[in-house]
N, C-alpha and C positions, 0 to 999 in steps of 0.2 A: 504494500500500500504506500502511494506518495504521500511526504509530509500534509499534502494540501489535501488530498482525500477525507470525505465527510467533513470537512471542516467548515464553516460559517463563512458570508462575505467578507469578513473583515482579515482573519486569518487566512482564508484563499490569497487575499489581496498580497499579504506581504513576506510570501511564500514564492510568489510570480515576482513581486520586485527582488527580491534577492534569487531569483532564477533564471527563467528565461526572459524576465520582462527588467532587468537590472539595468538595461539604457534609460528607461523612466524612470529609477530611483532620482534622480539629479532634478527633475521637476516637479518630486514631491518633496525638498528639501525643509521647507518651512510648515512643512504640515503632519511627516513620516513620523512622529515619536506620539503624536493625534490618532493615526492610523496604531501606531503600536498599544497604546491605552486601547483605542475601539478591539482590538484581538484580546487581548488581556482580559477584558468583561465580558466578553465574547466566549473564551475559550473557560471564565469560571461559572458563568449561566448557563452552560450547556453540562458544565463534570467533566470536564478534557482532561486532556494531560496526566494522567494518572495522577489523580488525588488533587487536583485543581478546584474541585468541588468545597474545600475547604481554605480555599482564595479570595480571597477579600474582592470586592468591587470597587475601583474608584471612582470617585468624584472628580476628582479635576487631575488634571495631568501632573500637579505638584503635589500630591498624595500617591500617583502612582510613582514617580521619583523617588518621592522620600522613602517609599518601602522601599523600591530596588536597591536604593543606595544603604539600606541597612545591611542587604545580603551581599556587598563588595567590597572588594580590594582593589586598590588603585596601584599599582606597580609602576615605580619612575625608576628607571635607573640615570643617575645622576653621579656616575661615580668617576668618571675618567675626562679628559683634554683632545686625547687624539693626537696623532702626528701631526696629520693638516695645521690643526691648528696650533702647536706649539710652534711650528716652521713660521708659519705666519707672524706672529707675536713677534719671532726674533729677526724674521727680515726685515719689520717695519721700525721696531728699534734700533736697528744697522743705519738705520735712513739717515739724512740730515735732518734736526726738528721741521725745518720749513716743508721737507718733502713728503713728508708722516701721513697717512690719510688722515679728516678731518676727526672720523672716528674712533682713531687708536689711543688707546689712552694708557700712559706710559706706566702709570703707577701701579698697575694690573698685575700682581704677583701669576708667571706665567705655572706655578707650580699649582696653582687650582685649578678645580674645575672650568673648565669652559664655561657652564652653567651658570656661574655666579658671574660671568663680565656685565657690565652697565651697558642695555641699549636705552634708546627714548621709553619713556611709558607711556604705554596708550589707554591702559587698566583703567588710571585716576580709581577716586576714592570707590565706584561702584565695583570695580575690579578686585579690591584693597580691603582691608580691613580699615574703616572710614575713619577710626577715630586716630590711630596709628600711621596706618597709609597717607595722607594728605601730608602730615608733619614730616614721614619719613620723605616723599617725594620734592617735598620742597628743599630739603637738609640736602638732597642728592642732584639740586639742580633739574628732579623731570627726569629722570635715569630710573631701571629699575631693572635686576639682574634678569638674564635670557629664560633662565628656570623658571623663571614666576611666570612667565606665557604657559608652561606646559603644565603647572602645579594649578593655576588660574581655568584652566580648561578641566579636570578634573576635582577640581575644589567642591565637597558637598556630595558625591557621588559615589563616595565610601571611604574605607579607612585607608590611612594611607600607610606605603609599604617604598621607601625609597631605598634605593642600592647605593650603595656610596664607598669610595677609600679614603676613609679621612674626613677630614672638616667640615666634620658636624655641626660645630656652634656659627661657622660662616654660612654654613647652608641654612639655620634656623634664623638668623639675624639678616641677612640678604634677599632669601625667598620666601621663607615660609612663614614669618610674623609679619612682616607687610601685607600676608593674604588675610592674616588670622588664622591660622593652621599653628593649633597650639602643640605642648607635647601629649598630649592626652588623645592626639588625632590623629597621630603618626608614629611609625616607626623607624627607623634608621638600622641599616645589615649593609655590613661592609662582605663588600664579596671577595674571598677568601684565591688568595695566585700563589698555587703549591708549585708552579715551574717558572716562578717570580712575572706572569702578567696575567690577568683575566682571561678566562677562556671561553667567553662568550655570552652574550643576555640569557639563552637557553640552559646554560650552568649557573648564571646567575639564579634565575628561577628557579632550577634545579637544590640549590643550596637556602634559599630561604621559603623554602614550602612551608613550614610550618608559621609560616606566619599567613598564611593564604589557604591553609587547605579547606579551613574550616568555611569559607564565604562560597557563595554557590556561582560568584561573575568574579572573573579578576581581568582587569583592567591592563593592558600595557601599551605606558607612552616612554620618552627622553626625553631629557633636561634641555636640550638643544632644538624641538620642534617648533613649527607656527601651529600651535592645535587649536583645534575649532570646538568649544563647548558643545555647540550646537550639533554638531557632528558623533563627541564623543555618547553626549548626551543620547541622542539618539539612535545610536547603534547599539547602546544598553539595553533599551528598554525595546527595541526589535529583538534581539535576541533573548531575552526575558520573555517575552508576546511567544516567538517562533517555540521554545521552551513546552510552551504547552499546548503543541498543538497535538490531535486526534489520538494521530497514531505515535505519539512518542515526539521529543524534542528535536526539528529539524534540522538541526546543527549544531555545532560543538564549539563553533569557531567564526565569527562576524568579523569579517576586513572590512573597514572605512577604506573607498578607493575613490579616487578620481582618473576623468579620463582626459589624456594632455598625449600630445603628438611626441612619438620617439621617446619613449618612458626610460631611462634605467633598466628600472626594473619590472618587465611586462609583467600582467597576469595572464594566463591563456586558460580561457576557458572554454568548456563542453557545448555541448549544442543547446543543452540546456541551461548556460549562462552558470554553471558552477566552475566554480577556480579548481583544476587539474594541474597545473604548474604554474611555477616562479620563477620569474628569469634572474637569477641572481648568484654572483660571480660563486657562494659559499655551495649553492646548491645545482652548481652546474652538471647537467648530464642525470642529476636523481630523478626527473621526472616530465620527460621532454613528450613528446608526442599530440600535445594542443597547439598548436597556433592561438595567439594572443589573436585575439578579437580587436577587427578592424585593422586589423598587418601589420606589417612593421611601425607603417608613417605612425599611427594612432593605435593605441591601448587604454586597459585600465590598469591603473597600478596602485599598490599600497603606498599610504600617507603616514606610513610609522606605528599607526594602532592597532591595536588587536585586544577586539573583547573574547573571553573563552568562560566555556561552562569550566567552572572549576574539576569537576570528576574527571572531564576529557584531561584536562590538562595536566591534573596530577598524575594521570594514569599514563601518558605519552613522554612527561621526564624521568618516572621512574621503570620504565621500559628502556626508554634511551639509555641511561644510567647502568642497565644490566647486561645492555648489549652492544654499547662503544664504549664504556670506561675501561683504560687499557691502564694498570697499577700503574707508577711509576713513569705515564709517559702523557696523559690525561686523555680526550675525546679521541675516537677515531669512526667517525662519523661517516658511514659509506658515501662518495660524490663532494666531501669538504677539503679544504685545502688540506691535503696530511700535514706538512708544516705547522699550523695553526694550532693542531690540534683542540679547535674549539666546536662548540654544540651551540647552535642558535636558532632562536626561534621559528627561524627562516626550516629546520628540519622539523622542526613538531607541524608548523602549519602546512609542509607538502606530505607529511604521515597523515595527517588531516583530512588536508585534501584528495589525497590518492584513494579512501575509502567514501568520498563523496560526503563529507560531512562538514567542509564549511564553505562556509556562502559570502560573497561579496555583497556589501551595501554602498551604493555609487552615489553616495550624495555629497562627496566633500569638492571641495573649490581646488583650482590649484596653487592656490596662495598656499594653502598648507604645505604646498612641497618644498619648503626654503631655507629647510635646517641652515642651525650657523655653526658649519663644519670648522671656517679659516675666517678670518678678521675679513679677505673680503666678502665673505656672505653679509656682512651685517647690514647692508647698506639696503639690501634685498630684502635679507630678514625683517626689517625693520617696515618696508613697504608691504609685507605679507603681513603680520601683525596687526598694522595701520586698519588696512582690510578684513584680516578674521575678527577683530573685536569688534568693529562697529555694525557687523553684519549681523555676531552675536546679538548685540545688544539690541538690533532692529527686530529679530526674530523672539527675544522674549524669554529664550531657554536660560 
């Protein structure tokens, strides 16, 4: 039986948009988390979903929020700089002062996080924690670190769970008390580098399960995204809706994608508009045989997020765990770089998807694609930003 069998209009609905009708998701952007409430009362007035009968109905959309976001985890990893960007940091202080981009700002210890550097803010106090925020943004000139876009997009939507190496009290004094995001709302796991570097987000995950296992959605974004509230918001509470649908929960795994000409990293999906491969340098050759939708020119591709049924996901790192951890030498991951020796999430979502269990949701912008990888992203970053917030804030989520 298909997820969408015997199911209600509403739950058909958004079964097709994350299927074969995933070209339309992008023109229900301001209204798809509407549609995901209308399944959600849909699927507990009818008894769905095995034991949905004893599911609440909501009232308004910020009722159905605030219960989903009781049952998540928000997963940031925030823990590293990157090569890119350390090179950058040290060409632009090579410069002469006068020839410096107008953005670089010299006193920026290049031994932190990326995450915590000062772009513009565009948050202001609605973004911010108001009483805090405004004073903080004035004291910083209107600057507010890169991290607080990604922490601000997830703010509210469950507990949080950040990966980190190190600097902590700059990460709580920088990004996460300017939002209001106290210690009481978060947790802090440093990811542990037994061959002296990080082995991957997917080991990452791997190593702080127990601080996730017990929420039934866990969330993953980077300290370094342009994310879209609206977006992430949204793809929660679709895969929360999809969750209970008829015959069992439609999927395991919700990608926020958008579709931009000459991707990275394509998605190639089935005829049916589900994701079958990834085009991505870690996961090369594991799972080839889709053509990315719409050819090479145009694709859809991931925006950094990924919502997961917490069950799938525990159950896919500690498989991986049993079947590439090599003592003494770390991942060995069939199709990854052997070198690397790293596990990332990029393998759990093509395990995923190879059994037809997750689904793309097409409604993010491509603003969101603007990571601030190197000091010149920021300039970009900063115009994507400009854009994801104000749109948020037009749309209401």
């Amino acid at each position: 039986m298909t997820p969408g069998a015997q199911s209600g209009a509403a739950m058909a609905d958004l079964v097709r948009l994350t299927g074969e009708g995933c070209a339309e998701a992008l023109g229900r952007r301001a209204d798809i988390a509407l549609a995901a409430l209308a399944a959600a009362n849909e699927a507990a007035a009818h008894g769905a979903g095995g034991g949905a009968a004893s599911r609440p109905r909501y009232a308004t959309l910020a009722d159905y929020a605030a219960d989903v976001a009781q049952r998540t985890v928000c997963l940031t990893l925030l823990a590293g700089s990157g090569s890119r960007w350390v090179k950058s940091l040290a060409a632009a202080a090579a410069l002469p002062p006068a020839a410096r981009p107008a953005w670089f700002d010299a006193s920026f210890d290049p031994g932190l996080p990326r995450g915590l550097y000062r772009v513009r803010d565009f948050l202001g106090p609605a973004g911010r924690l108001a009483e805090a925020g405004a004073a903080g943004a004035a004291e910083d000139g209107g600057r507010i670190a890169v991290a607080a876009y990604s922490l601000a997009a997830v703010k509210g939507l469950g507990r949080h769970v950040i990966v980190v190496r190190g600097h902590e009290e700059a990460i709580d004094s920088a990004v996460l008390a300017p939002l209001g995001i106290d210690a009481a709302q978060r947790a802090f796991f440093t990811q542990e580098a037994p061959f002296g570097k990080p082995l991957g987000h997917g080991d990452a995950a791997w190593q702080c399960r127990a601080l996730w296992r017990g929420a039934d959605y866990v969330v993953t974004n980077f300290g370094g995204d342009a994310n879209s509230r609206a977006t992430v918001l949204s793809a929660l509470l679709v895969l929360d809706a999809l969750s209970q649908a008829p015959a069992g929960p439609a999927c395991d795994l919700l990608i926020p994608a958008a579709r931009i000409a000459s991707p990275a990293y394509p998605i190639g999906l089935d005829p049916g508009g589900l994701p079958r491969s990834f085009g991505h340098a870690k996961l090369h050759g594991a799972a080839d045989g889709h053509a990315a939708q719409g050819g090479a020119a145009e694709a859809f591709t991931n925006v950094g997020l990924r919502v997961y049924r917490t069950p799938a996901l525990l159950a896919e790192v500690e498989s991986a765990r049993a079947k590439f951890w090599v003592e003494g030498e770390g991942w060995a991951v069939p199709g990854n770089d052997p070198a690397g020796h790293e596990f990332a999430l990029d393998n759990v979502d093509a395990s995923l998807a190879s059994r037809g269990r997750a689904r793309i949701l097409a409604i993010s912008r491509p603003e969101e694609l603007a990571p601030a990888k190197s000091l010149e992203d920021i300039p970009a970053f900063e115009r994507a930003v400009e854009k994801v917030v104000a749109e948020d804030a037009g749309l209401g989520l």
